[in-house]
C-alpha positions as CSV (number, residue, x, y, z in Angstrom):
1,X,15.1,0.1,27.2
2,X,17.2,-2.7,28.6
3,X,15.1,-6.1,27.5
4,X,13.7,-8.3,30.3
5,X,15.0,-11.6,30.9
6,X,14.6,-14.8,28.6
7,X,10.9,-16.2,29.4
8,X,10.1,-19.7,29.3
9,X,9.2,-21.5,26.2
10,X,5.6,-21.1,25.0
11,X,3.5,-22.6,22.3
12,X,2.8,-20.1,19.2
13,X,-1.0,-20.0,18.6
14,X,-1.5,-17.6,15.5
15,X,-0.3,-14.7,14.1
16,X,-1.9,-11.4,14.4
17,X,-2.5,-8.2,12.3
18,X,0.7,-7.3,12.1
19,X,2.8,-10.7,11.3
20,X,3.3,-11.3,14.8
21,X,3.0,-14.9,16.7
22,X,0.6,-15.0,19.6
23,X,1.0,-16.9,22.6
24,X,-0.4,-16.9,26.1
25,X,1.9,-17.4,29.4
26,X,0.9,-16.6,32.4
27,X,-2.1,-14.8,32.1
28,X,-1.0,-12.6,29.5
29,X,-1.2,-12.1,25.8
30,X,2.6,-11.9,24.4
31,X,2.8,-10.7,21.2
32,X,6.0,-12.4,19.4
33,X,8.1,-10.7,16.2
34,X,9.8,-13.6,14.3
35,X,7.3,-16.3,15.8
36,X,4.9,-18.5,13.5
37,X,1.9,-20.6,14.5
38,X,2.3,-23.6,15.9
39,X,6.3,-23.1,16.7
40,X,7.5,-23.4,20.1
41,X,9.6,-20.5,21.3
42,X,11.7,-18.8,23.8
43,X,11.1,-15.1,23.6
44,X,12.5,-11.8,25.2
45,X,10.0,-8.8,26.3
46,X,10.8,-5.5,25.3
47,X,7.5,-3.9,26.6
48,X,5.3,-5.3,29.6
49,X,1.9,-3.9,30.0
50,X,-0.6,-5.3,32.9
51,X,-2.4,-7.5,30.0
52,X,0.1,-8.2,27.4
53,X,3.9,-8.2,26.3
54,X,6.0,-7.0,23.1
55,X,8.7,-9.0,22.3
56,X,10.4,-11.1,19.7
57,X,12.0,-14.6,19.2
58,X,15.3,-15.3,21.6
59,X,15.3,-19.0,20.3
60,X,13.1,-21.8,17.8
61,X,12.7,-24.7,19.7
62,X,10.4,-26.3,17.4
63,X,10.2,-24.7,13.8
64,X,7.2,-24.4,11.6
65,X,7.0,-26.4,8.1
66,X,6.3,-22.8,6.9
67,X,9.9,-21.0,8.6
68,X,11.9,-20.2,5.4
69,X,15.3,-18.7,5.4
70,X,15.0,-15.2,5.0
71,X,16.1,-13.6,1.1
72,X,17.6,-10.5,2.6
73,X,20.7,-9.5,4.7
74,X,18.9,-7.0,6.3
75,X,15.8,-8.7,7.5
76,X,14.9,-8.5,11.5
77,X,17.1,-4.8,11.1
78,X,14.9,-3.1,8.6
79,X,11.2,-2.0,8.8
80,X,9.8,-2.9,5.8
81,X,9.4,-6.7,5.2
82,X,8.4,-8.4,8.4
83,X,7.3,-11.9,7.1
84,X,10.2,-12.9,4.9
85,X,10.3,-16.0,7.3
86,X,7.2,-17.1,6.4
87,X,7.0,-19.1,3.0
88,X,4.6,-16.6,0.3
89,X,2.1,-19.2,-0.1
90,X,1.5,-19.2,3.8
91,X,1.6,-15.7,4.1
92,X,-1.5,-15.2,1.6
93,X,-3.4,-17.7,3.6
94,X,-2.5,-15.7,7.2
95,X,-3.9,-12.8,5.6
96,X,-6.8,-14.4,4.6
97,X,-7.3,-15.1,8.0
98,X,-6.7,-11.7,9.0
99,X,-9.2,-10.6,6.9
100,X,-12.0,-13.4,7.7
101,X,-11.4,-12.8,12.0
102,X,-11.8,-9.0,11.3
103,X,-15.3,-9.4,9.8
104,X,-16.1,-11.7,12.1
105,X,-14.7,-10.2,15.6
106,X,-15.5,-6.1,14.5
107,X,-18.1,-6.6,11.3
108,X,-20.1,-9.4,13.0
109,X,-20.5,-10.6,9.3
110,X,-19.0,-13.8,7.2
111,X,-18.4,-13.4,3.3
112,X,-20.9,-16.1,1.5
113,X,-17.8,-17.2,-0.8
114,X,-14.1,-16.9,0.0
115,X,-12.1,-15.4,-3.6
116,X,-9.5,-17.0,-4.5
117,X,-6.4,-14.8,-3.7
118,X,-4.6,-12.2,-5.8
119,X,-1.2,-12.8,-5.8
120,X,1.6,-12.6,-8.0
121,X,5.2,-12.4,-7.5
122,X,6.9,-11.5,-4.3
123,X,10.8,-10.1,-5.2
124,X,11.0,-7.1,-7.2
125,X,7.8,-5.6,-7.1
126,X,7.7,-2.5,-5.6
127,X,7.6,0.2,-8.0
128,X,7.2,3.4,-5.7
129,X,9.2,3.4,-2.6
130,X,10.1,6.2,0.0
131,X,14.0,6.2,1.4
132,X,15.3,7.9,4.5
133,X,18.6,9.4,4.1
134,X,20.5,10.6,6.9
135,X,23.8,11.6,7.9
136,X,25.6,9.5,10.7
137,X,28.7,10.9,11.9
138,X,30.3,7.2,13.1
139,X,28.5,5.7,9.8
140,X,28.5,8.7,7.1
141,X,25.5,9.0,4.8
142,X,22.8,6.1,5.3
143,X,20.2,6.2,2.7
144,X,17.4,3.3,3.0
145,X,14.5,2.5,4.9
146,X,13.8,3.0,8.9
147,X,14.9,0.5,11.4
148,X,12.2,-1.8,13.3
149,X,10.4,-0.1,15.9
150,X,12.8,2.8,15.3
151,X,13.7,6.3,13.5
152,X,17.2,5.5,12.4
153,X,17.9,4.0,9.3
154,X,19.0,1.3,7.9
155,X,22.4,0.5,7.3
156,X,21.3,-1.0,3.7
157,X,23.3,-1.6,0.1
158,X,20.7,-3.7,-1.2
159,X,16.6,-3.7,-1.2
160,X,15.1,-7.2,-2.3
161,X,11.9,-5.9,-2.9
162,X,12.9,-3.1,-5.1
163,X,13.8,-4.3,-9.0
164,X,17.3,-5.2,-9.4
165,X,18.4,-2.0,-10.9
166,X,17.0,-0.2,-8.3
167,X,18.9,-2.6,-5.5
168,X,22.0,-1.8,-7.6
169,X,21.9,1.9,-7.4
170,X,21.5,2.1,-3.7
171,X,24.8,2.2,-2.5
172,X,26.4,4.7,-5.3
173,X,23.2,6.6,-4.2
174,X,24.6,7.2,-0.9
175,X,28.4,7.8,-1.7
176,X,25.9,10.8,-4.2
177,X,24.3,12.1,-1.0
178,X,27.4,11.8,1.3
179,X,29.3,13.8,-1.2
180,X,27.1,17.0,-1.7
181,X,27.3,20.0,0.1
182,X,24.1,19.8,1.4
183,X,23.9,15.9,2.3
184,X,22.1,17.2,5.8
185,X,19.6,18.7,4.4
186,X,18.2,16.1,2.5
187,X,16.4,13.8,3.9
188,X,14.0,11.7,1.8
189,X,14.4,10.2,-1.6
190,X,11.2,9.3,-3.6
191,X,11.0,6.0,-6.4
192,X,8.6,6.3,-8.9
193,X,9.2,3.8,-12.1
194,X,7.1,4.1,-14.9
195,X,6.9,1.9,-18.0
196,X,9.6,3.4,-19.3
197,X,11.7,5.8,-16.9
198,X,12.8,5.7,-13.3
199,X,12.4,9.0,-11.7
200,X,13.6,9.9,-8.2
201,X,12.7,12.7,-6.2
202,X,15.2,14.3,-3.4
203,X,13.3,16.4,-0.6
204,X,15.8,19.2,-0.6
205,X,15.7,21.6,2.0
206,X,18.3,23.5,1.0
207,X,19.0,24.2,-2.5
208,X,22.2,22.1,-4.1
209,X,25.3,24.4,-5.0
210,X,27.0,23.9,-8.4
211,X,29.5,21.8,-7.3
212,X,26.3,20.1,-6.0
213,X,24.3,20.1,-9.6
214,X,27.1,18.8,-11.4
215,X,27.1,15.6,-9.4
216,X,23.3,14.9,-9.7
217,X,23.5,15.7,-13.2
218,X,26.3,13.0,-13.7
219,X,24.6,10.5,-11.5
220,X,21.4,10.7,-13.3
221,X,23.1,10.2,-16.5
222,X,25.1,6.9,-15.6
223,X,22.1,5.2,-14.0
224,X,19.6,6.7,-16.6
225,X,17.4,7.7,-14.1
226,X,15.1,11.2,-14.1
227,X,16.2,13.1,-10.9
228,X,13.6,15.7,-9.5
229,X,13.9,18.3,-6.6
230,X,10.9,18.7,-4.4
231,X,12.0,21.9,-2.1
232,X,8.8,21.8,-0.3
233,X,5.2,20.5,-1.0
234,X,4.3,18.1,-3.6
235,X,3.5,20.9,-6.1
236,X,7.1,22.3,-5.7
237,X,8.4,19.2,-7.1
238,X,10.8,20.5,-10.8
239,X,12.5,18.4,-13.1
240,X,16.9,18.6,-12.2
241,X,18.1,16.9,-15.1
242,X,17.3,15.6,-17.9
243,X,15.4,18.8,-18.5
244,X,13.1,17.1,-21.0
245,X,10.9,14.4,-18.8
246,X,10.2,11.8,-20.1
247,X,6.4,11.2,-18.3
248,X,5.8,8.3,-15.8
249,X,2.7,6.1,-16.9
250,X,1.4,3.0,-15.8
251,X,-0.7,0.7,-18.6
252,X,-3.4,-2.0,-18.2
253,X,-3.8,-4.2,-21.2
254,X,-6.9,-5.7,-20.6
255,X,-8.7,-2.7,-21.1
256,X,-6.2,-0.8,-23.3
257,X,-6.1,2.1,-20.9
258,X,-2.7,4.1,-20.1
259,X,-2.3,6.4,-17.3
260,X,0.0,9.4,-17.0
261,X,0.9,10.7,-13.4
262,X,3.3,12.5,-11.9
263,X,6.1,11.2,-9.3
264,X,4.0,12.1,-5.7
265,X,1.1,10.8,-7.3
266,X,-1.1,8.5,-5.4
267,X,-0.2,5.0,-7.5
268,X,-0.1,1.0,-6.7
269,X,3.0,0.1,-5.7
270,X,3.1,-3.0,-7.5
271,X,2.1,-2.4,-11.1
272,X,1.5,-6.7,-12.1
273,X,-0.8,-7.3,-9.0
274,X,-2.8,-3.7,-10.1
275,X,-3.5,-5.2,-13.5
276,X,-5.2,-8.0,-11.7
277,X,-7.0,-6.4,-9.5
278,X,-8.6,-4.4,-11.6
279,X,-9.5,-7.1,-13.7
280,X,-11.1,-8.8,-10.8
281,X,-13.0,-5.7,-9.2
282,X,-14.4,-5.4,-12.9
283,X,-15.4,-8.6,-13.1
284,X,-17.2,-8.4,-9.6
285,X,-18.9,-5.1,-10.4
286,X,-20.1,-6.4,-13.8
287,X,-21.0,-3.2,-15.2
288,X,-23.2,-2.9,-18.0
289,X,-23.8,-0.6,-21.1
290,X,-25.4,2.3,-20.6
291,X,-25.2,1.7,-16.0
292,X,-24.7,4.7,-14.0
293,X,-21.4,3.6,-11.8
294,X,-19.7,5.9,-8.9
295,X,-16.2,5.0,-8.5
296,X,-16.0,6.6,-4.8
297,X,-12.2,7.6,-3.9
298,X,-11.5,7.2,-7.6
299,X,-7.5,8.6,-7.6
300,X,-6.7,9.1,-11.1
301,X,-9.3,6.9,-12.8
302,X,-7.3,3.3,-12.1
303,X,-10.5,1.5,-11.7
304,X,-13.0,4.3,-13.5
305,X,-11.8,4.2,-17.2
306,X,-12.0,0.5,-17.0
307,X,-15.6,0.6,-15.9
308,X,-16.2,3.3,-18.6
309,X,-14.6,1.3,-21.3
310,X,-17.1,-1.1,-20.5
311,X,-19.6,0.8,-21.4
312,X,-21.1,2.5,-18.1
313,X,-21.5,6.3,-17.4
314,X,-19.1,6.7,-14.5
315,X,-18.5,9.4,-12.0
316,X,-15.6,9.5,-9.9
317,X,-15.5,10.8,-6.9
318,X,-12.0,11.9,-5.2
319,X,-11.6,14.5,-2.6
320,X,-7.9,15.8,-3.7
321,X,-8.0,18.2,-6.6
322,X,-5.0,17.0,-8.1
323,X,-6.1,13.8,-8.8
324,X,-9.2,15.1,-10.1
325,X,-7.6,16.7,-13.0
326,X,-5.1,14.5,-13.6
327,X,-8.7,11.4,-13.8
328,X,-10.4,14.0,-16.2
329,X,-7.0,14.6,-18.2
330,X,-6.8,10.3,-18.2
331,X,-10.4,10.4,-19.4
332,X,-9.4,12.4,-22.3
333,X,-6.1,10.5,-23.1
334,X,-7.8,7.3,-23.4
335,X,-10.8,8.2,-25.4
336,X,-13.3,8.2,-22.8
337,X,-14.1,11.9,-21.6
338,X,-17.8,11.5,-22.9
339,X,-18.4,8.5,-20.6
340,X,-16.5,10.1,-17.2
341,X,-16.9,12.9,-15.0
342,X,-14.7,13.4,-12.4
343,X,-16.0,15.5,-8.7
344,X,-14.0,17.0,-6.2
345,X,-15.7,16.0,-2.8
346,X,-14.7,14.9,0.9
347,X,-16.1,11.7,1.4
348,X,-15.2,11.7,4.7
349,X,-17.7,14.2,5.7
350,X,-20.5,13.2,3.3
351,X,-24.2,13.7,4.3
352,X,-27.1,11.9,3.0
353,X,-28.4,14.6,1.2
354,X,-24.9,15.2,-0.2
355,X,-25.4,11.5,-1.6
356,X,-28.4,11.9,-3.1
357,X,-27.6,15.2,-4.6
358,X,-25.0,13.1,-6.7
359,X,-27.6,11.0,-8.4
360,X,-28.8,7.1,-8.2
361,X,-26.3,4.9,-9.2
362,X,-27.0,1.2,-10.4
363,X,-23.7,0.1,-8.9
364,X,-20.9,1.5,-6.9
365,X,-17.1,0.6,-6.3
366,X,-15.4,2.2,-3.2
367,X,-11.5,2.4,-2.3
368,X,-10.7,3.8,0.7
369,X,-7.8,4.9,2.4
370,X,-6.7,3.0,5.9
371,X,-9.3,5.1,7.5
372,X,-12.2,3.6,5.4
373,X,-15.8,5.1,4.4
374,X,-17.8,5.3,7.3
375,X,-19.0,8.6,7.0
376,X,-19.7,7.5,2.9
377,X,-21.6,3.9,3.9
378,X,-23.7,5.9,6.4
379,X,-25.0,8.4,4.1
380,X,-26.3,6.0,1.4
381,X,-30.0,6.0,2.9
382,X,-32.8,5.1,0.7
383,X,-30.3,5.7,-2.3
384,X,-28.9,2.1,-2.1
385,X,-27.4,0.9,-5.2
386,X,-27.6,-2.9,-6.4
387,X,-23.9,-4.0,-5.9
388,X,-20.6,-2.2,-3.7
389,X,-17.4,-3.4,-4.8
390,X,-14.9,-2.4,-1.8
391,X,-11.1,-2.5,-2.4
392,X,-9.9,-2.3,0.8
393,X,-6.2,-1.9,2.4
394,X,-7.6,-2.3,6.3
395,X,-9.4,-4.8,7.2
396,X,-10.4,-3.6,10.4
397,X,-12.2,-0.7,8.7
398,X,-13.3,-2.9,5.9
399,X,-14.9,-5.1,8.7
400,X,-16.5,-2.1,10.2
401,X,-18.0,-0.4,7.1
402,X,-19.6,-4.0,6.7
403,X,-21.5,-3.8,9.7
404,X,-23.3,-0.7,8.7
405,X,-23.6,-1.7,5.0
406,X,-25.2,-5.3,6.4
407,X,-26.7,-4.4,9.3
408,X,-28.2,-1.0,8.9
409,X,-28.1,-1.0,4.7
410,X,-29.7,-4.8,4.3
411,X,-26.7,-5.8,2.1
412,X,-25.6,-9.3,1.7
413,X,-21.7,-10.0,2.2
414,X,-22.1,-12.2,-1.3
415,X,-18.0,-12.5,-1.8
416,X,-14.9,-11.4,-0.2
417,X,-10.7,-12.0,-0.2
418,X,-7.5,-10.8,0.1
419,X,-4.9,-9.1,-2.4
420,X,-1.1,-9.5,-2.0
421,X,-0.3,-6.1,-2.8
422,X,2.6,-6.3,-0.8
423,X,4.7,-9.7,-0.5
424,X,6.9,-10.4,3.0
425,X,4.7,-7.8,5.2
426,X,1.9,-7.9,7.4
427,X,0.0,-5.3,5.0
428,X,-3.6,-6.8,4.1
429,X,-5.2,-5.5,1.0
430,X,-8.8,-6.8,0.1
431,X,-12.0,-7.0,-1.8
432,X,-15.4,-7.6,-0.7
433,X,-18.7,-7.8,-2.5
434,X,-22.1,-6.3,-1.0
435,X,-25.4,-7.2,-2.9
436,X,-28.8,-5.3,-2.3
């Protein structure tokens, strides 16, 4: 789509949901990438709708005290970190206000106290990560993440955001694909880093000749790095080489917990800022001895064995199978089996006898997916516990589910705040506290 002309300059009013600057000229909304609040701008459309416009920034007339030179070469190109302009401290207090005009505008509700935010540091922290690879026949093999607003992929040697070692391998990763038989055919690569082994896992569709699995094998050895073959589902995923795995695992000190998973795992992506969010939705919860606590989209137990160690009887409810075994198998590891039970159940379609049926809790912690727990907040009825801690990574869903819980439930939005799960992009992550 050819871009429409240069508009005139406009006056950046905030940023919206998605890290982009607002502004209003001629009777429309223009949504602005690479814009801050209170910068005045020159932008170029690249979608006009009767109400509102797309674009990005053509020039900065008049810079914001928060504009910081971008880290990486590849920002503005790649998909996956659109605030890097934005210094971190300023990008914590945007999504704070993300989060507050959310439950205000959709949950009609305002927290009574504002949580301090959980942050931590913003290079280096992504320990899972998902990489297109694709062959190009002007460019050869391409192996990084997607383009903005595109499918291709980026043209990338180096990822900030990934730990150095990680950065360092990229580009001998893609000389690896470009050079195997079946470099067409293989089009994802998978980061999973443990405490103590990075483990990547090729989405093959074809399965590598010899010529092929001598190359992996040698490339896994001088970068000392666990290579696994996933030929179709999750569950088809096998070790390559080294033959003997040496398991992924994640720990938290503060509870002296240590969790086992396996590379397509539902984890955190960033391990530091987990540690203190647990420690903070914990602390919230307050969970006494001898409590009954549901921990309601419970993954592997990352926020369950901590409530059990504790004290509290805890069931975890998760509605995919895998994880369910692998939260009971954690619960065993850690010493804790006699204190959890893990459930498989859809939350998503939940009913209010299918609530009850579970048994009255004392207090609850809920973390949904993007899609949130409607269906779940709905079918608590007359079986209200005392306290909801909600970890949240939407906050228009977050804001929604408060409604109902406040609203229709009589809960009070006692606390609330935001969780900088993911440094340099418009992702919010959240907690919220609901009191009965």
């Amino acid at each position: 789509m050819k871009p429409c002309p240069v508009s005139p300059a406009v006056r950046v009013e905030s940023l919206d949901q998605e890290g982009r600057g607002i502004a209003h000229f001629d009777g429309k909304v223009i949504f602005i990438e690479g814009a801050l609040t209170g910068e005045t701008v020159e932008y170029v459309s690249f979608q006009r709708k009767p109400s509102y416009e797309l674009a990005e920034v053509r020039r900065i007339i008049r810079p914001s005290v928060s504009r910081v030179q971008p880290r990486c070469r590849y920002f503005g190109v790649c998909g996956g970190c659109s605030m890097q302009h934005l210094e971190p401290r300023a990008q914590v207090a945007a999504k704070q206000r993300v989060l507050e005009d959310n439950l205000a505008r959709i949950g009609k509700v305002k927290p009574e106290t504002i949580l301090a935010p959980i942050h931590g540091p913003t290079w280096q922290y992504r320990y899972r990560a998902r990489f297109s690879a694709r062959y190009v026949a002007k460019k050869g093999t391409l192996v990084g993440f997607r383009e903005r607003r595109s499918s291709f992929v980026v043209d990338m040697q180096t990822c900030e955001v990934v730990p150095a070692r990680i950065s360092a391998m990229l580009f001998p990763l893609r000389e690896l694909v470009a050079s195997l038989s079946i470099r067409e055919r293989l089009p994802q690569i998978e980061l999973a880093i443990g405490d103590a082994v990075d483990v990547l896992v090729l989405r093959v569709l074809e399965p590598p000749d010899d010529a092929d699995l001598e190359k992996l094998r040698a490339f896994a050895t001088t970068h000392h790095v666990q290579l696994l073959l996933q030929p179709k589902g999750p569950d088809s995923v096998y070790a390559l080489f080294p033959l003997a795995v040496k398991p992924l695992q994640y720990r938290i000190p503060d509870y002296d917990l240590v969790f086992p998973f396996n590379a397509t795992d539902f984890t955190q992506v960033n391990h530091e800022i987990n540690r203190v969010l647990v420690r903070r939705a914990i602390t919230l919860l307050d969970p006494q001895p001898g409590e009954r606590i549901a921990d309601l989209f419970c993954g592997l137990g990352n926020f369950s064995l901590a409530i059990a160690r504790r004290g509290a009887q805890v069931i975890g409810v998760e509605g995919n199978s895998r994880l369910v075994q692998r939260a009971h198998g954690n619960a065993v590891l850690n010493g804790l089996a006699e204190q959890c039970r893990f459930l498989d159940r859809d939350l998503f379609k939940i009913t209010v006898q299918e609530w009850k049926d579970l048994a009255r809790f004392d207090r609850v912690l809920i973390d949904p997916p993007r899609d949130g727990a409607m269906e779940l907040v709905k079918a608590l009825g007359e079986m209200l516990p005392a306290r909801i801690v909600y970890v949240s990574c939407n906050p228009a869903t977050l804001a929604r589910d408060a409604a109902v819980l406040v609203n229709l439930h009589g809960y009070r939005l006692t606390a609330a705040g935001v969780i900088n799960m993911f440094p340099h992009t418009s992702h919010v992550e959240s907690i919220a506290v609901f009191d009965h």
